[in-house]
Structures are given as C-alpha cells and as structure tokens.
Backbone of each chain as nested JSON, in Angstrom:
{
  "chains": [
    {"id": "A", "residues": [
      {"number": 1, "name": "UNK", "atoms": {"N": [-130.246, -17.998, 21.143], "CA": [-130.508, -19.365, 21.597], "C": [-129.197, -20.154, 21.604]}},
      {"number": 2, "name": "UNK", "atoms": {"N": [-129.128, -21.173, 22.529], "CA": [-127.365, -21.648, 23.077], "C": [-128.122, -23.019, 22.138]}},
      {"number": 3, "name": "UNK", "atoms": {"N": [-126.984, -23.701, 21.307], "CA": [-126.984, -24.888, 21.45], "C": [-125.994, -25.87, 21.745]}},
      {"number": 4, "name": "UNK", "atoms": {"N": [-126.36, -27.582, 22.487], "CA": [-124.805, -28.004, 22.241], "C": [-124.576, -28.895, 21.968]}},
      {"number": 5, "name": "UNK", "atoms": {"N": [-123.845, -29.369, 21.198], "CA": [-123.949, -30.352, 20.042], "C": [-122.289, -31.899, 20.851]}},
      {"number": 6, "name": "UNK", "atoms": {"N": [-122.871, -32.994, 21.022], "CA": [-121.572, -33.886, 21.559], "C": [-121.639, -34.684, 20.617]}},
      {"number": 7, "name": "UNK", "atoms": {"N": [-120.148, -34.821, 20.133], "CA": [-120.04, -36.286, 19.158], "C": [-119.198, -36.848, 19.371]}},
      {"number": 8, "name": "UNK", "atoms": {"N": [-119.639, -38.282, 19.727], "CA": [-119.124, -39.375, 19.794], "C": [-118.471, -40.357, 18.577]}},
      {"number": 9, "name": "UNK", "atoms": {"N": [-117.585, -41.044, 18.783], "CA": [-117.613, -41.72, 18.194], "C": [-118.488, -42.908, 18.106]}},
      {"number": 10, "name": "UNK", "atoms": {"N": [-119.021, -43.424, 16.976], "CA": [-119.806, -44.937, 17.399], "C": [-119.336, -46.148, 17.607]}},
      {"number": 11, "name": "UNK", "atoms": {"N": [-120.2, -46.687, 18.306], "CA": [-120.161, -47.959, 19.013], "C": [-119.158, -49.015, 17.89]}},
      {"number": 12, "name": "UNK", "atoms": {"N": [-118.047, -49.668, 18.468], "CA": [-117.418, -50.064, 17.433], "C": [-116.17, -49.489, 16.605]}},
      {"number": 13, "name": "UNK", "atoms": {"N": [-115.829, -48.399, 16.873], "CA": [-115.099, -47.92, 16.453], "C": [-114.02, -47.103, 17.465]}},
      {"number": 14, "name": "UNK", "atoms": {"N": [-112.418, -48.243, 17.013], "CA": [-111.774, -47.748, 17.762], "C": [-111.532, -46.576, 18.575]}},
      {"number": 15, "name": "UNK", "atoms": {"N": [-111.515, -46.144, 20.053], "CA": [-111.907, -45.191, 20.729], "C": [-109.86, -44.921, 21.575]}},
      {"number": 16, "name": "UNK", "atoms": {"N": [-109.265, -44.188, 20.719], "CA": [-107.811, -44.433, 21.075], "C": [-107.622, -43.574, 22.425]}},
      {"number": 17, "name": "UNK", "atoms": {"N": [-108.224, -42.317, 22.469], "CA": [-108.203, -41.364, 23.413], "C": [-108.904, -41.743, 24.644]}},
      {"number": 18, "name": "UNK", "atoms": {"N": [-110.007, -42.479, 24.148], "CA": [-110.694, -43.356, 26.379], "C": [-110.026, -44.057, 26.169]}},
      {"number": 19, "name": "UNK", "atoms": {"N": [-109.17, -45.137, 25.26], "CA": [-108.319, -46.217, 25.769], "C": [-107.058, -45.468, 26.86]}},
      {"number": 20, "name": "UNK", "atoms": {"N": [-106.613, -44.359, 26.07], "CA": [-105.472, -43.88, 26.901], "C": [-106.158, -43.36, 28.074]}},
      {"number": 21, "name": "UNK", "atoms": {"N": [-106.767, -42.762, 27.79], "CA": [-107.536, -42.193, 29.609], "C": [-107.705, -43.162, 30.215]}},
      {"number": 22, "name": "UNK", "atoms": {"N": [-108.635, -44.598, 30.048], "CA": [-108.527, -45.837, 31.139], "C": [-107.264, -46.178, 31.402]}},
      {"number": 23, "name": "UNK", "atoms": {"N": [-106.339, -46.302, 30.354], "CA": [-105.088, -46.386, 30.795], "C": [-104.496, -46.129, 31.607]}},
      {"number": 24, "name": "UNK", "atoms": {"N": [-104.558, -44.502, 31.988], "CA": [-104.075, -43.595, 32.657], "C": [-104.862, -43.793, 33.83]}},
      {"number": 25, "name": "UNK", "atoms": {"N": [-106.245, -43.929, 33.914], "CA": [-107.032, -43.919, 35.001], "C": [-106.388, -44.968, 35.836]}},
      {"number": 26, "name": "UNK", "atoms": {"N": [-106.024, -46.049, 35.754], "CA": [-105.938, -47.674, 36.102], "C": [-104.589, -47.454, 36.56]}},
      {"number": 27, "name": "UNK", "atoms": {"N": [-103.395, -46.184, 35.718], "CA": [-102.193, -45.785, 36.632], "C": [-101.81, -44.98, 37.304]}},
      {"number": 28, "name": "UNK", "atoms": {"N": [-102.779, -44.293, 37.578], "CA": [-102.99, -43.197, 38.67], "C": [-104.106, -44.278, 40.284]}},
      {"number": 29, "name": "UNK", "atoms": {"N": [-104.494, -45.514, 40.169], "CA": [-104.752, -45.827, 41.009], "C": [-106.5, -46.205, 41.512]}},
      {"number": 30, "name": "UNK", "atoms": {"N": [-107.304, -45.647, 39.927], "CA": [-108.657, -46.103, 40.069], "C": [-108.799, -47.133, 39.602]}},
      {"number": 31, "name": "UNK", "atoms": {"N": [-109.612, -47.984, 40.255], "CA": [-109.626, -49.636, 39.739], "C": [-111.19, -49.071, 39.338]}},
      {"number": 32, "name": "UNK", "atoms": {"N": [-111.81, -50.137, 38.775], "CA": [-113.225, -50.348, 38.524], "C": [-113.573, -49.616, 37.366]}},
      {"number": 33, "name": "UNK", "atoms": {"N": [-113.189, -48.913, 37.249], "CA": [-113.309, -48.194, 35.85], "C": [-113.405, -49.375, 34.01]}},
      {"number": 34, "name": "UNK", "atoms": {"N": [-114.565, -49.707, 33.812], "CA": [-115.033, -50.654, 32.715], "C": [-114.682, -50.327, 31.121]}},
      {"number": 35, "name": "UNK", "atoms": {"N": [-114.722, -48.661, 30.886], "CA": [-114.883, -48.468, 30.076], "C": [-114.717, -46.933, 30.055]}},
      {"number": 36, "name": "UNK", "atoms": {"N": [-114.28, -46.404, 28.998], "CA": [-114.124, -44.965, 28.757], "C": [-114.357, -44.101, 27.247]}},
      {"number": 37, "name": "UNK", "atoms": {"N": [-114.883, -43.619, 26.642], "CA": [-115.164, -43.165, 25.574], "C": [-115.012, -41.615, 25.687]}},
      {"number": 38, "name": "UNK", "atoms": {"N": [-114.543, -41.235, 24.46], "CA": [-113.913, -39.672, 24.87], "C": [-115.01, -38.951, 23.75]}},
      {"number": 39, "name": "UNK", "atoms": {"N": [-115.197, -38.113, 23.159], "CA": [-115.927, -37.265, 22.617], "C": [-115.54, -35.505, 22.301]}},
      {"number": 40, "name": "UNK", "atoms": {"N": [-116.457, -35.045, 21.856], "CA": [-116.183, -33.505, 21.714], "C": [-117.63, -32.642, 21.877]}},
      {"number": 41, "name": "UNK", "atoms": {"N": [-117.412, -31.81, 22.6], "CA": [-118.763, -30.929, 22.704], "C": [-118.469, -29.898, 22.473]}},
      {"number": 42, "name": "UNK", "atoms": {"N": [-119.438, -29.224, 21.969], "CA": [-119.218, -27.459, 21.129], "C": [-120.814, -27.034, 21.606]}},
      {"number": 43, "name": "UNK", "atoms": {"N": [-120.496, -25.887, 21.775], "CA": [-121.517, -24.708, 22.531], "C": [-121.697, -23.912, 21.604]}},
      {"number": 44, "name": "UNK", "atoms": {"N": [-123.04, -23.631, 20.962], "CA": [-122.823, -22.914, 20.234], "C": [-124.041, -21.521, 20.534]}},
      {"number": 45, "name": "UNK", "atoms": {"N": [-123.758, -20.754, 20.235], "CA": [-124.607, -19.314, 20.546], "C": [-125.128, -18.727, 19.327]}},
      {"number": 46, "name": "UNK", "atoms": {"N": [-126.269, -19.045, 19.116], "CA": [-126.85, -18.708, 17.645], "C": [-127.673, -17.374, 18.038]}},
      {"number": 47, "name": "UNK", "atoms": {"N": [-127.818, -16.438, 16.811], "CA": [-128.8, -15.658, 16.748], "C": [-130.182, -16.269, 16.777]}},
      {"number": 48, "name": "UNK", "atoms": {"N": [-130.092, -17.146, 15.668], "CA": [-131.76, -17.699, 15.805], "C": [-132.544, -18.246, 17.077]}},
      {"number": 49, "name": "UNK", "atoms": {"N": [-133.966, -17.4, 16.966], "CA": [-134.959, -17.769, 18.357], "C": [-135.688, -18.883, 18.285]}},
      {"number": 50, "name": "UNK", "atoms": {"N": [-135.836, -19.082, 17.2], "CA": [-137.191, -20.114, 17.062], "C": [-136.328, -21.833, 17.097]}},
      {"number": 51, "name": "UNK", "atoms": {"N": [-136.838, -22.337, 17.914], "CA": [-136.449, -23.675, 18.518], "C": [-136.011, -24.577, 17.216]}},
      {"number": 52, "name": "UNK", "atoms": {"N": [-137.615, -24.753, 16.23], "CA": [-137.485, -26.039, 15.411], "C": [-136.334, -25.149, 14.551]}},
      {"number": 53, "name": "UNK", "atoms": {"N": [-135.967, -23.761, 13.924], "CA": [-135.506, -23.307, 12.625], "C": [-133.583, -23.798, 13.203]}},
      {"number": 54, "name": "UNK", "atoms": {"N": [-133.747, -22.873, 14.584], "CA": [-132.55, -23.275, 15.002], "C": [-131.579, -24.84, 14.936]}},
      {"number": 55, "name": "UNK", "atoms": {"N": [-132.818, -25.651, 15.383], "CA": [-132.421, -27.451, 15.458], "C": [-132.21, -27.703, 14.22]}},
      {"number": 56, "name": "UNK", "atoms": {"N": [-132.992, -27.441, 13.392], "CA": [-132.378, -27.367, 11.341], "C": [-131.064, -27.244, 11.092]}},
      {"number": 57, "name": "UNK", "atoms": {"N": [-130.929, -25.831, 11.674], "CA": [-129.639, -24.919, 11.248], "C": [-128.495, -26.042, 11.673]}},
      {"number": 58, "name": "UNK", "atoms": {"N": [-128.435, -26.28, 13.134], "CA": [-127.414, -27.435, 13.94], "C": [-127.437, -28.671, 13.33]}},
      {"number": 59, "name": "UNK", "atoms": {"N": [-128.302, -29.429, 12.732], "CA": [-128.381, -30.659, 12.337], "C": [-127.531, -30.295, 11.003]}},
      {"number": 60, "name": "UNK", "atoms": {"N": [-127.352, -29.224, 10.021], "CA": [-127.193, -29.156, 9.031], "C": [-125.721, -29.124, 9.055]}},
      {"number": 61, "name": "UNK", "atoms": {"N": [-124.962, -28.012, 10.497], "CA": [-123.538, -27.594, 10.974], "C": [-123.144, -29.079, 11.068]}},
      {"number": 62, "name": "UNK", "atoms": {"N": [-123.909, -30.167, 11.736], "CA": [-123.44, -31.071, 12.254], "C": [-123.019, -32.072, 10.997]}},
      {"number": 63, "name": "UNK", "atoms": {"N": [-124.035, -31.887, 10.336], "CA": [-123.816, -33.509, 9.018], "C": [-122.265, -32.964, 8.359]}},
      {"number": 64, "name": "UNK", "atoms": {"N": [-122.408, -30.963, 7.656], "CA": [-121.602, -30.884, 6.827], "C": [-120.209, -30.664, 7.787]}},
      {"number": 65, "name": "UNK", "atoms": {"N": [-119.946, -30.069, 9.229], "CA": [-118.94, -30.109, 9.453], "C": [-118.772, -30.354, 11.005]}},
      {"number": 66, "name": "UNK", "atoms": {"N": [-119.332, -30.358, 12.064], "CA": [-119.259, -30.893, 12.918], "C": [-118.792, -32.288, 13.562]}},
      {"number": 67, "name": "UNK", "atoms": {"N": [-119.436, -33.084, 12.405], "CA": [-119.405, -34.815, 12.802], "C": [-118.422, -35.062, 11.502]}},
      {"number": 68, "name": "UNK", "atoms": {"N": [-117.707, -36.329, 11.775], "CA": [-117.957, -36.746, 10.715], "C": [-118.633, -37.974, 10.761]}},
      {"number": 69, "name": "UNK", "atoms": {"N": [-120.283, -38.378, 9.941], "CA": [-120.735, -39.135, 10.158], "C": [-120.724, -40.382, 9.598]}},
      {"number": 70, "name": "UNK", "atoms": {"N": [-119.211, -40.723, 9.259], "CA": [-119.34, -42.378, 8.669], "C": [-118.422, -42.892, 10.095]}},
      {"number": 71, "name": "UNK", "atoms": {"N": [-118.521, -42.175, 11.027], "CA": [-117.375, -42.516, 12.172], "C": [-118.274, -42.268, 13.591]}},
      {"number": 72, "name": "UNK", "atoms": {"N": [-118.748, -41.032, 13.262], "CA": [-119.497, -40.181, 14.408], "C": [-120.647, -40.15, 14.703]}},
      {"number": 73, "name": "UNK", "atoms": {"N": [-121.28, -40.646, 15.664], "CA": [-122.909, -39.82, 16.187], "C": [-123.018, -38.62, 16.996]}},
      {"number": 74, "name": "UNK", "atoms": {"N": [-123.587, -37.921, 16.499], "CA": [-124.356, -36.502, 17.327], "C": [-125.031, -36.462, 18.231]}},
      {"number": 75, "name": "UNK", "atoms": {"N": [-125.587, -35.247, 19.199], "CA": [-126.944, -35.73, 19.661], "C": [-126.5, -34.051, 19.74]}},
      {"number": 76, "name": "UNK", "atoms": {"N": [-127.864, -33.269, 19.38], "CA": [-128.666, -31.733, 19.729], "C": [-129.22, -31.817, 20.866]}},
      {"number": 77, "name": "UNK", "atoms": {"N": [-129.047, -31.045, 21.578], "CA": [-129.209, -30.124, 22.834], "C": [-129.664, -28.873, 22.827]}},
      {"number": 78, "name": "UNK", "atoms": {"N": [-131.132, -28.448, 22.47], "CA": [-131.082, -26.457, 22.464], "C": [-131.331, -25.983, 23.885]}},
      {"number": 79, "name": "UNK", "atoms": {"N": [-130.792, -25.151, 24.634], "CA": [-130.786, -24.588, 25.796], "C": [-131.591, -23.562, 25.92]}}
    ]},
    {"id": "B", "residues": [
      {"number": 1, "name": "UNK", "atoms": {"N": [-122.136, -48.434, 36.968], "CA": [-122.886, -47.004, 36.857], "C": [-122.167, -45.942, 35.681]}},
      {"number": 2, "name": "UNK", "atoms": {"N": [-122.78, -45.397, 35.398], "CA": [-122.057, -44.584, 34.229], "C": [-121.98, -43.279, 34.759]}},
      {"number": 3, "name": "UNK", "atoms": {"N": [-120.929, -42.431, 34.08], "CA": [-120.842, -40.719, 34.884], "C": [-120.105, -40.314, 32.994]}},
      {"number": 4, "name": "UNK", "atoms": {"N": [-120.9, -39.096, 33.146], "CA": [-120.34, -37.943, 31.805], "C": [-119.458, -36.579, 32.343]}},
      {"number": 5, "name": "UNK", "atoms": {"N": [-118.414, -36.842, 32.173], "CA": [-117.585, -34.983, 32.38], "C": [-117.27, -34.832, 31.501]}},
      {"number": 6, "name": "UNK", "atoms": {"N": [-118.168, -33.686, 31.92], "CA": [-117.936, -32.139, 30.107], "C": [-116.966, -31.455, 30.987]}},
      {"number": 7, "name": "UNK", "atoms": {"N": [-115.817, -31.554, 30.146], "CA": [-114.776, -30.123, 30.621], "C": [-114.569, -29.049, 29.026]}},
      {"number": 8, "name": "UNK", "atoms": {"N": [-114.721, -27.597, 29.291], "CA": [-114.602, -26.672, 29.025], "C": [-113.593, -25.716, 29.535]}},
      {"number": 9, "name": "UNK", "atoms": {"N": [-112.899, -25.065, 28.284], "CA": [-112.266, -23.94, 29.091], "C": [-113.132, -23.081, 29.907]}},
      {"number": 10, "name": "UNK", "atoms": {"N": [-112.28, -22.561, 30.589], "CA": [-112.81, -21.416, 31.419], "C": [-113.14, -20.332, 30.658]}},
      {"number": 11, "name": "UNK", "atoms": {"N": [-114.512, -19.547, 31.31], "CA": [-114.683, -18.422, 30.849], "C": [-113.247, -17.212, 30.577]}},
      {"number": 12, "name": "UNK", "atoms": {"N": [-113.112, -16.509, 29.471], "CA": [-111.976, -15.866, 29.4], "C": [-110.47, -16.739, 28.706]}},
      {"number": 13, "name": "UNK", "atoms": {"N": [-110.579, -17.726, 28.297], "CA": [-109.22, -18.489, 28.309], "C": [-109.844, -18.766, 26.901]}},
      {"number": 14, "name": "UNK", "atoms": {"N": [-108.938, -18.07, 25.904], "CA": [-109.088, -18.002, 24.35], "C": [-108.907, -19.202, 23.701]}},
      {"number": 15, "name": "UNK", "atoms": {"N": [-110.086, -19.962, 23.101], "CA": [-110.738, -21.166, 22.673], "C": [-110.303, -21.67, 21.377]}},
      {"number": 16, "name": "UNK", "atoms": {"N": [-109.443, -21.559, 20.755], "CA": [-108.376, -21.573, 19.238], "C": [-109.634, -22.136, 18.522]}},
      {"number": 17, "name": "UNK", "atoms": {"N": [-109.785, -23.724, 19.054], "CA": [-110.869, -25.105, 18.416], "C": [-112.343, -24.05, 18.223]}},
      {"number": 18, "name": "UNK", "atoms": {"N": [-112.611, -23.408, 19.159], "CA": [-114.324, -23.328, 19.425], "C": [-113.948, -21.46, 17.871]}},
      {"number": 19, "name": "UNK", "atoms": {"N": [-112.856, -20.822, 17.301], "CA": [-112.706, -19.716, 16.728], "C": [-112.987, -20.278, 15.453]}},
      {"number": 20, "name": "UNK", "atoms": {"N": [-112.11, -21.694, 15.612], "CA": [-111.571, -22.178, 14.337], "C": [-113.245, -22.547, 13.761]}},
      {"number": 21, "name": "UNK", "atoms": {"N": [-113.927, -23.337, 14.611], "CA": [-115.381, -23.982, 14.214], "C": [-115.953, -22.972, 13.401]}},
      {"number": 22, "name": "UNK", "atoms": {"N": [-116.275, -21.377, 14.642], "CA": [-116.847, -20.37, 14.164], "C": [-116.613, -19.916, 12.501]}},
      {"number": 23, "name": "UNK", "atoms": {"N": [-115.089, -19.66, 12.36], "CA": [-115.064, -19.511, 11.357], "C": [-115.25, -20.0, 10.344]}},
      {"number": 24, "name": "UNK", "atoms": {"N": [-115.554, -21.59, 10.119], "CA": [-115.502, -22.508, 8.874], "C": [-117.064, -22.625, 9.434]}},
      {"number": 25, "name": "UNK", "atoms": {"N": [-117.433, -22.208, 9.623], "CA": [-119.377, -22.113, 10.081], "C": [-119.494, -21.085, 9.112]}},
      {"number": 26, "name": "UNK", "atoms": {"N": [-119.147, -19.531, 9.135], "CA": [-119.093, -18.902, 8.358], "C": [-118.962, -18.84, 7.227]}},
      {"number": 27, "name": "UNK", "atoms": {"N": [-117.424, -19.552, 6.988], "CA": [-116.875, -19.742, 5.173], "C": [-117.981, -20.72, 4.471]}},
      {"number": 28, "name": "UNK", "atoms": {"N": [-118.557, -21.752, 5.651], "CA": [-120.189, -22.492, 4.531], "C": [-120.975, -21.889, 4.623]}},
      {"number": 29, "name": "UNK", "atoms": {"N": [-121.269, -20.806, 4.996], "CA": [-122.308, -20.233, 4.734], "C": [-123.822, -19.702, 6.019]}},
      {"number": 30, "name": "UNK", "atoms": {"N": [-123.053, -20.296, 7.224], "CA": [-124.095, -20.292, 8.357], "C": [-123.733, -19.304, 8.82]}},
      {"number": 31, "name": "UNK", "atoms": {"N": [-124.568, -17.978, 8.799], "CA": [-124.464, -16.844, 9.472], "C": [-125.544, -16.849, 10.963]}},
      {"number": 32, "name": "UNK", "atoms": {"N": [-125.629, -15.976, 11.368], "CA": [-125.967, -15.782, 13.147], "C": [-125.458, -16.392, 13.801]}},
      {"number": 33, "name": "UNK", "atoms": {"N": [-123.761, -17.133, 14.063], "CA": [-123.424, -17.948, 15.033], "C": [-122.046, -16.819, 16.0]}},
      {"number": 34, "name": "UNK", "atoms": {"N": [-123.128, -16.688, 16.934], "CA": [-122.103, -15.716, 17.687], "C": [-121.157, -15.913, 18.294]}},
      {"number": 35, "name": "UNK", "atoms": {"N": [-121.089, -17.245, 18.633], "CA": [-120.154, -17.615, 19.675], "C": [-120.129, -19.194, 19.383]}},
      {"number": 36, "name": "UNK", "atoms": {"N": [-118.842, -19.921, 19.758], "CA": [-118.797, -21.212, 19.818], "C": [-117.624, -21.279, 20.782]}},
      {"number": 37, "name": "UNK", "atoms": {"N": [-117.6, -22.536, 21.74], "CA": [-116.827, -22.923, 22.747], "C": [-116.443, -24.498, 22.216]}},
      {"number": 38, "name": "UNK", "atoms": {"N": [-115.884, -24.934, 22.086], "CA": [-115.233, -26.606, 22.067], "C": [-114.731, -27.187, 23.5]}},
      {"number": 39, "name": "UNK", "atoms": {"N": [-115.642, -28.286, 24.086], "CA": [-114.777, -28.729, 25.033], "C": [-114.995, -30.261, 24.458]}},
      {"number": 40, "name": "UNK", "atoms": {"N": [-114.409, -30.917, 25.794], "CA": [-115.02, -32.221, 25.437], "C": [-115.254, -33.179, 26.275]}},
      {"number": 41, "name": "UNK", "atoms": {"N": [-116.117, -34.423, 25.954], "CA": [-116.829, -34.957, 26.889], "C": [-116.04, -36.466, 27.226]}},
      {"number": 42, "name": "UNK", "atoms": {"N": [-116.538, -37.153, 28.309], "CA": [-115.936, -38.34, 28.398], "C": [-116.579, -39.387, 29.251]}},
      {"number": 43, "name": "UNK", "atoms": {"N": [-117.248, -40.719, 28.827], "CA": [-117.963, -41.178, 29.638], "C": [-117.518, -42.333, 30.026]}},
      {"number": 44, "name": "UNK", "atoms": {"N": [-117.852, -42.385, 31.326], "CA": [-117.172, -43.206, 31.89], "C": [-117.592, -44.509, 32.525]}},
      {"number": 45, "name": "UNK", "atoms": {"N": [-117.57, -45.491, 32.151], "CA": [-118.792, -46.876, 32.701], "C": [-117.753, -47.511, 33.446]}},
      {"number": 46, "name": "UNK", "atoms": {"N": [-118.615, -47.34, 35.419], "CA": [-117.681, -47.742, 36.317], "C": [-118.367, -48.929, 37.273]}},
      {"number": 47, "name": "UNK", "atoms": {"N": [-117.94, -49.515, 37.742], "CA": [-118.255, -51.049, 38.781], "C": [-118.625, -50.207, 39.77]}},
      {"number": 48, "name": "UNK", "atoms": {"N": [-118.536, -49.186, 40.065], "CA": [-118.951, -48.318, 41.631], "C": [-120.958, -48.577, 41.115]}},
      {"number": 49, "name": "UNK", "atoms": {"N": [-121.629, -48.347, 42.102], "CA": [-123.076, -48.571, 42.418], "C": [-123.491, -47.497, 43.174]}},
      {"number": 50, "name": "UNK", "atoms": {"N": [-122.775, -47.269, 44.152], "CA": [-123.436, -46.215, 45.306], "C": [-123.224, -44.843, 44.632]}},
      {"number": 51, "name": "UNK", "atoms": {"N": [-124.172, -43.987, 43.957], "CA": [-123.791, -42.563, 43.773], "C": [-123.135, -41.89, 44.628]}},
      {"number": 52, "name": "UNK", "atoms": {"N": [-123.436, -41.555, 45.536], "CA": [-122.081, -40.6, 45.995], "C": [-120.691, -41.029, 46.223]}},
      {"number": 53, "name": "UNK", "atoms": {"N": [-120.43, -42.17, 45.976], "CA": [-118.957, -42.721, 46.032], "C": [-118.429, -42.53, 44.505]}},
      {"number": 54, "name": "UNK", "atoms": {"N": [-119.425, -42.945, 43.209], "CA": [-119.175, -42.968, 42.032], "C": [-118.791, -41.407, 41.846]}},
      {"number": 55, "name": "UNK", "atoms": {"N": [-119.836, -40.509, 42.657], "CA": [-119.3, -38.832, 42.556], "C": [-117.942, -38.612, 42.896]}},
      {"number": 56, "name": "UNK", "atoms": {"N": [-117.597, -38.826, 43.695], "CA": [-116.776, -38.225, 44.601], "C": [-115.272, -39.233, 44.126]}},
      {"number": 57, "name": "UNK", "atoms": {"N": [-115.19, -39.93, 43.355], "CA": [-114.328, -40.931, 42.626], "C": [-114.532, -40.226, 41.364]}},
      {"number": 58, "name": "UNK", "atoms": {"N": [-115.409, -39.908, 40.139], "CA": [-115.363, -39.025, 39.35], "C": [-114.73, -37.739, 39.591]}},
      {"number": 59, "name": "UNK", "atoms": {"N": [-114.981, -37.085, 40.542], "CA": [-114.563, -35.576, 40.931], "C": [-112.714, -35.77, 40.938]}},
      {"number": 60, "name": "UNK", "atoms": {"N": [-112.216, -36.694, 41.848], "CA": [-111.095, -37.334, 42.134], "C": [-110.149, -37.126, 40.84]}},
      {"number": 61, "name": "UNK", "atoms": {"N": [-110.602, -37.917, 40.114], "CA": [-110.436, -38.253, 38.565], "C": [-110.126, -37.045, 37.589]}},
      {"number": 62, "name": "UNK", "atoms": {"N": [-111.08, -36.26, 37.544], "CA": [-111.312, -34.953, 37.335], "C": [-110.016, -33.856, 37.103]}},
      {"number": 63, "name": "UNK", "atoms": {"N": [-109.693, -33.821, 38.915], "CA": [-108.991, -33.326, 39.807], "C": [-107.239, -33.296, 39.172]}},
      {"number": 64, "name": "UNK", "atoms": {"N": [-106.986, -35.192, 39.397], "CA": [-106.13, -35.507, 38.862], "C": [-105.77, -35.653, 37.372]}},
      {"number": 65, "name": "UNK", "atoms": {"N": [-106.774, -35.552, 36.696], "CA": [-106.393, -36.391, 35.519], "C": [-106.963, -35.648, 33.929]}},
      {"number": 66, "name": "UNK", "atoms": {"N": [-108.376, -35.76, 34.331], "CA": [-109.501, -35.213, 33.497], "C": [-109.703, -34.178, 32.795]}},
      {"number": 67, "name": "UNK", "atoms": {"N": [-109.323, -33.074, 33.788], "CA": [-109.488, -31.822, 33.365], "C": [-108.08, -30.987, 34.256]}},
      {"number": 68, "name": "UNK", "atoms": {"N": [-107.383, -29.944, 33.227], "CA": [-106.371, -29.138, 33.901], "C": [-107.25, -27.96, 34.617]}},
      {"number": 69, "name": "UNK", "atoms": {"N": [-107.38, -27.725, 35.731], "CA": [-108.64, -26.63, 36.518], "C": [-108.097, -25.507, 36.544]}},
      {"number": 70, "name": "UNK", "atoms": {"N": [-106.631, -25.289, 35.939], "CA": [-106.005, -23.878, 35.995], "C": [-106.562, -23.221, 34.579]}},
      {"number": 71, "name": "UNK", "atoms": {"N": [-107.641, -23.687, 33.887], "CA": [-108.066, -23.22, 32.536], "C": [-109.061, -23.955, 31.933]}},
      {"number": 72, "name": "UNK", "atoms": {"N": [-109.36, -24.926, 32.707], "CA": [-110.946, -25.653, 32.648], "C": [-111.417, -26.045, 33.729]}},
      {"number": 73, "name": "UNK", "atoms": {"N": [-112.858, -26.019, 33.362], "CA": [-114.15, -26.056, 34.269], "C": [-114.49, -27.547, 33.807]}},
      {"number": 74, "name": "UNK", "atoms": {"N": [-115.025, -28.436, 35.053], "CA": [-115.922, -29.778, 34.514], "C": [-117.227, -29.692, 35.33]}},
      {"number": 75, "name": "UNK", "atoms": {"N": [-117.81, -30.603, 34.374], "CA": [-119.055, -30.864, 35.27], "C": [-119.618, -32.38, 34.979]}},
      {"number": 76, "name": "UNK", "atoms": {"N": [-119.835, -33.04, 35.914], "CA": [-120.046, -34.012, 36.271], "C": [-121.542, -34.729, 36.402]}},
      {"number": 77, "name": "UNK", "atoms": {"N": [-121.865, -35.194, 35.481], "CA": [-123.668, -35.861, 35.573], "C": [-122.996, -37.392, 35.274]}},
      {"number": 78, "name": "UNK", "atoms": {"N": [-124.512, -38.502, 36.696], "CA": [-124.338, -39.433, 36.755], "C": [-125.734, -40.144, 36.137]}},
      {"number": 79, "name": "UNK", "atoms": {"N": [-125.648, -41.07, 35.138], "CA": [-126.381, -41.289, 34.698], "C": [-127.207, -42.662, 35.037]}}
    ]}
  ]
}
C-alpha cells in the first residue's frame, strides 16, 4: 500500500523558501502571483494492506519524525 | 485561484532525502517500509481566474523555475 504524506508549514509561520520562490517568480516575469508556500512530500511504500492499520503506522512516522509538529501540519493520503 | 506542484525526482535518479527517511524509519522501529521518495510541494495562490490560463502559467513556471525536468517530474492540480 503507497502512502503520501505533505507537510506544510502552518499558517503563520515564517515561510522563507515560497518567499524566495515569489521572489523569484515576480523576477523571472510572472505578475499575479499572491502567495507561495513551499512544503515537503514523501511517498511512502509500505508492506502493510489494511487501510485503517497502515493510516496508524503513518500518523505515528509523521508525529515522531516526519513533521515537526510545533511548526508543521500533515495531511495522509493512502493510495 | 490556487494551483499545487508536486515535483519529484524522476524515476531512477537516486533520492539521498527519501534513503535517509527510510532509514531513520527503520532505526525507530517501523519495519515494512519498502520504499520512500521525498519531493516537494508548493502552492501557489494566483489573481489568474480562468483555468486554463492559470494552467498553462503554472506549467510556464514549472518549466522555468519550479522544477529542474532533467531529474524531476511535476504535476500540477488546480484547486
């Protein structure tokens, strides 16, 4: 079973990497561009079949090392 | 309008971030994880309205800026 896990930073918390990408966007010549927030996504390919045991397993990757969650929100995806 | 590009390496193009995950998945203790990929995501909140202009201005972006295509893949959802 694939899962894939994106974390963001939260709302509020300096976002240095979309600042530089709007940056960059705005000097390469795209106007309109409001806002940019950058993130990280990981794919992950588990042995486990069963949907709910799997979403456990990921929520658990995510709290202890995936996110860090006094900064970060998650969101699970099982494929 | 808002648009999300997930860029990923390419299939075949050795993933250091997505080895490194795997392995400290392991050293805590989460076994069955066969595979992990790291890319990352980036969303983008733009003044464009008309979807296929917001596409085709994302793709642009992409092209130039976003993603290096000699070793990553993006994909583009408008939300």
């Amino acid at each position: 079973m694939k899962a894939r896990v994106t974390v963001m930073l939260k709302n509020g918390v300096l976002d240095v990497q979309g600042e530089a990408v709007r940056h960059a966007l705005g000097t390469l010549g795209f106007a309109g561009v409001n806002g940019v927030r950058q993130g990280k996504v990981i794919e992950l390919d588990l042995a486990e079949t069963d949907t709910a045991a799997a979403e456990a397993t990921v929520k658990a990757m995510c709290e202890k090392l995936l996110a860090n969650t006094v900064i970060e929100s998650y969101r699970i995806e099982l494929l």
